[in-house]
N, C-alpha and C positions, 0 to 999 in steps of 0.2 A: 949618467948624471941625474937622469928624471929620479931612475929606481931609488938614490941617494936620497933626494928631496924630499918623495916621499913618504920614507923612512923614516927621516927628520921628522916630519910633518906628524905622520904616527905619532910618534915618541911624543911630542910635545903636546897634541891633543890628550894622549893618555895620561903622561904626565898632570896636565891640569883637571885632567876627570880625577885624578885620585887624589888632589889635593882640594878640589869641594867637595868631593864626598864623601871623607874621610869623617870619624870624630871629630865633634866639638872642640873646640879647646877646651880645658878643664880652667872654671873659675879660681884666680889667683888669690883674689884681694879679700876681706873679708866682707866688704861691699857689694863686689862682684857674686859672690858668694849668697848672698842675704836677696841681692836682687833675681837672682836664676831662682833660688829656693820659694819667694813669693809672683812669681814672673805668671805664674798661670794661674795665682789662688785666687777664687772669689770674696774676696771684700779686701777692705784697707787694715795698714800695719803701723804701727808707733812703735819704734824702740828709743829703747836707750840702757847703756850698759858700762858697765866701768869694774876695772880688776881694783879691787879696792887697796893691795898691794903695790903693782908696778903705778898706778894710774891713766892705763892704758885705756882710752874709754872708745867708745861707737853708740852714734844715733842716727834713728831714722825718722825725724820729726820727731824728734827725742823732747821737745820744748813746748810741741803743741800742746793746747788744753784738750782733754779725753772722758767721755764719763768714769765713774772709776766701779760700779756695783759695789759688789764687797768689798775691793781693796781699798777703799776709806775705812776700811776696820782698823787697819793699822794707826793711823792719822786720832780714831777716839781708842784705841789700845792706850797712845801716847799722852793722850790728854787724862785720861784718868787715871794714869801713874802718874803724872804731876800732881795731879789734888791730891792724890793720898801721898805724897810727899810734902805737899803745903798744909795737910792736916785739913783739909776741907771735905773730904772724905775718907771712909777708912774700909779697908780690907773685908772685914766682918760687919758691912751693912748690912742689914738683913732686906730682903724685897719678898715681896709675897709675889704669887704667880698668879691672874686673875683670867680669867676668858674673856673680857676687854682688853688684855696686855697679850694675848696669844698671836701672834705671826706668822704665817704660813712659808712654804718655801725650805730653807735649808736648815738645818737643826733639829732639835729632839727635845726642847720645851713644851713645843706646841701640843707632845703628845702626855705631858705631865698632867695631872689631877688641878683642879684650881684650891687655888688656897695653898698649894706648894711653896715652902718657903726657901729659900737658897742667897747666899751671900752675894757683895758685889765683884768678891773676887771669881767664884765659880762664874757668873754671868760672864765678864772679860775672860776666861778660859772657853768658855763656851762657844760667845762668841768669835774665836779666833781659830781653835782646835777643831769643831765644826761647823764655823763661820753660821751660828744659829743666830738668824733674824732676829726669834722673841729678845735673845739677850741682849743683841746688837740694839735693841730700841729699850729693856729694862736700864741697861746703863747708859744711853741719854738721856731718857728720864731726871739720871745723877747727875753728868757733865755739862749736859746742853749740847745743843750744835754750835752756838755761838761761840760757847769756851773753847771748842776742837778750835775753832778757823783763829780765835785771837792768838792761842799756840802756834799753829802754824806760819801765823807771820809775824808770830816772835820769831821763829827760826828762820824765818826769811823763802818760805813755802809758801808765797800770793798764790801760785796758782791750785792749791788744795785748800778745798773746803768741803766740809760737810754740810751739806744741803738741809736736807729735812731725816725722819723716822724712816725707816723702811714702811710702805704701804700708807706714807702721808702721816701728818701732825710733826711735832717737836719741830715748825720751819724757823730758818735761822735769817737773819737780815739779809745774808746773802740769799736768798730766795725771795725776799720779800719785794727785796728795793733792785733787784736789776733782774729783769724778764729774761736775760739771755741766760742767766744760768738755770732757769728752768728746762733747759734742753739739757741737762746732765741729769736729772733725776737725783737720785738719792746723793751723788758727789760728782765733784770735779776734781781734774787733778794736772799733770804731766807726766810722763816719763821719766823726765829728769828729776822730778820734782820728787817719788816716790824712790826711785835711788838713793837721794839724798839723803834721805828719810832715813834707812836702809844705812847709810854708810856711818850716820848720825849713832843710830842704834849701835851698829857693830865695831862703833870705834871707842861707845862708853859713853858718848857724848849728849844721849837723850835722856834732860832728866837727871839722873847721875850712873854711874858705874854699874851700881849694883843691880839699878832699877832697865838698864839696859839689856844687861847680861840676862834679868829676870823676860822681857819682852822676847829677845831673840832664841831663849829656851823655848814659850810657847811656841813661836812660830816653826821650831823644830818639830814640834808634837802635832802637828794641824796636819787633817788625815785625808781632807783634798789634794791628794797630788798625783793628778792626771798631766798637768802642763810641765814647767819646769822640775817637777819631782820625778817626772815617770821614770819608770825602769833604775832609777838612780841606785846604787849600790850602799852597804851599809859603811863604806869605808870612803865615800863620797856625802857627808851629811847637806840636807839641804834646810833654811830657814825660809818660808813662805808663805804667801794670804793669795789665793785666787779669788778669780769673779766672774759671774755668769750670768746672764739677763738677754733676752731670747736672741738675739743676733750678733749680742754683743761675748767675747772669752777675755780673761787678761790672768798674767800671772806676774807676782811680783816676788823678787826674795834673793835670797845670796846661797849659792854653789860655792862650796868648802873643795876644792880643788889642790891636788898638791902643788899646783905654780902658782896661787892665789885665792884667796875669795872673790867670785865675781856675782857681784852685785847689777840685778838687772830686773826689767819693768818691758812686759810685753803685752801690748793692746793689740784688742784685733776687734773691730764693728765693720756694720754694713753686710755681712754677709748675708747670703740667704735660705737660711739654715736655722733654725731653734731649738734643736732635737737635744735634750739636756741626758747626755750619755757619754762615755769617754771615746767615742768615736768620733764625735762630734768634730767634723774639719777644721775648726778654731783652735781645740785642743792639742789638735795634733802638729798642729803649724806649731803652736808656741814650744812644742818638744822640739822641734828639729829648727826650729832657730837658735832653743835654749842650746841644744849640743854645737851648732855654730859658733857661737859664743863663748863657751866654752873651751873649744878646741883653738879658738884662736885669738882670744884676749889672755890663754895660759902661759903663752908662748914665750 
């Protein structure tokens, strides 16, 4: 009877050794999922995502306000296809290129000749397809910052604004008269907020049909694509604007998928990392949440 007990006893010791020791479960949810995937990362995560077909969405402080870098490119992309739809500017402005208008940082202006003269369409190309600083500030120059923010909350976008010029000047009232958005720097925005934007565009609705249609080609042609674009195939097109600024990655844009477009907006600050390469830890999170997202808002 003892030998029987334990026997028993065995058995059910081992039994439960091999049931803590085994594997993890494997994350189910797409939350579970998102939260294993940033569980050991260094710094903080803002998502927000939505199949712009089923309307299946996920966020992760998808509402909170975020600085935005570049991706306020998109926000004066939008505004300045208005004016040149309202005739307040046009296509073939000419701008000259001066070494007080020169910008450092991302783009291929700064290294042009002064006196270079180029249109305000090539600058909006520029700024989008090589997300180039000088342009990004020659066509505010055109729009202002204030005209981008009164757009945006025509469309019902309070929390996107464009701040000031890249590297200071052109500040907009929201910079002037409330001190806290000067902790966003060049813009502010959301998650959800830049979605929106995004879903606006690729459903025709920014602006008009055609001038949408025209915004979501550049952002196919934009040759930053280390976050959401990486490794993407050519039979997967991706439309996109990233952002970089020393601690801070985000990528924003909609994955042409065959069970949907999914349209999504991923911020990543506080890290402690600045290292402007596509290794860059920031970068590589917003790859492998992009394919999360993907693989399970297609579904």
């Amino acid at each position: 009877m003892l030998a029987v007990l334990l026997l028993m006893s065995s058995y059910t010791v081992s039994a439960q050794i091999r049931k803590t020791s085994g594997p993890k479960p494997v994350p189910g949810t797409l939350e579970e999922k998102v939260q294993t995937a940033i569980a050991d990362f260094k710094g903080k995560v803002w998502i927000y995502a939505k199949n712009l077909d089923s309307g299946k969405e996920y966020s992760l402080r998808g509402e909170d306000q975020v600085r935005t870098a570049s991706t306020i490119k998109l926000a004066i992309m939008a505004e300045t296809f208005r004016q040149v739809a309202e005739g307040k500017v046009k296509w073939d402005d000419p701008i000259e290129l001066t070494k007080e208008k020169k910008q450092g940082g991302s783009g291929i202006l700064f290294e042009f000749s002064d006196g270079t003269k180029i249109d305000l369409k090539t600058a909006v190309n520029l700024m989008i397809v090589l997300s180039d600083n000088t342009a990004t500030n020659l066509v505010l120059d055109k729009v202002t910052t204030d005209a981008v923010n009164d757009y945006m909350a025509k469309l019902g976008l309070e929390d996107t604004l464009s701040l000031r010029k890249i590297g200071g000047g052109g500040d907009s009232k929201a910079w002037t008269s409330d001190q806290r958005n000067r902790l966003f720097g060049l813009g502010r925005t959301s998650p959800k907020n830049m979605v929106r934007l995004l879903e606006m565009m690729e459903n025709g609705e920014l602006v008009s049909k055609e001038a949408s249609a025209d915004m979501i080609a550049i952002l196919k042609r934009q040759q930053l694509k280390d976050g959401i674009g990486r490794g993407q195939s050519d039979t997967t097109p991706v439309a996109s604007k990233s952002g970089a600024l020393d601690r801070f990655r985000a990528d924003v844009g909609v994955v042409y998928t065959r069970k949907g477009r999914i349209a999504m907006a991923i911020y990543i600050d506080d890290m402690p990392y600045t290292g402007y390469h596509q290794e860059n830890p920031g970068l590589a999170m917003i790859w492998k949440l992009s394919q999360l997202l993907q693989e399970e808002l297609a579904r």
